[in-house]
Steps between C-alpha positions, in 0.01 A plus 500: 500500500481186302633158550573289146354141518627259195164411303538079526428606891200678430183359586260412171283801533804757512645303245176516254498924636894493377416338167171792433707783604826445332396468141796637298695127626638299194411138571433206303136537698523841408609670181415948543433681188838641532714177432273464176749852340860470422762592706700849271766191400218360333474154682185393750557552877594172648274335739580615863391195662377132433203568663259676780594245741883602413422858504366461858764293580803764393273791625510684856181725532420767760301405791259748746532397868154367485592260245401593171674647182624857547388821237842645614720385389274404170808289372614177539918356495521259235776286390440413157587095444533589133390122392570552150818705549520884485603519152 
């Protein structure tokens, strides 16, 4: 079992470990080759957050007991901040 830590209250080298691992995040630091198609209503998928410091911010992550980022779960619990709204 897992605990969830928010990623603000991760120290700067599980933070930089957060930021390699989950690469499919849509950032204004970080923009994945899937936000460059259009979504089937044929408009571009709106930025999820304002940046990596907000994604960490509005993102809980799994934690070992020993202190480092879990491989199971391999997900994170993001709450998108939608800067530029969702439409």
């Amino acid at each position: 079992m897992v605990d969830y830590v928010n990623g603000a209250k991760l120290p700067p080298a599980l933070q930089r470990d957060a930021r390699a691992r989950y690469v499919h995040r849509f950032t204004g630091d970080n923009r994945p080759s899937w936000t460059r198609e259009l979504r089937p209503c044929g408009r571009s998928y709106p930025l999820q957050f304002q940046n990596d410091s907000d994604w960490l911010a509005n993102t809980d992550f799994p934690i070992t007991k020993a202190g480092a980022l879990a491989n199971r779960p391999n997900h994170c619990q993001s709450r998108p901040t939608w800067p530029n709204g969702r439409a």
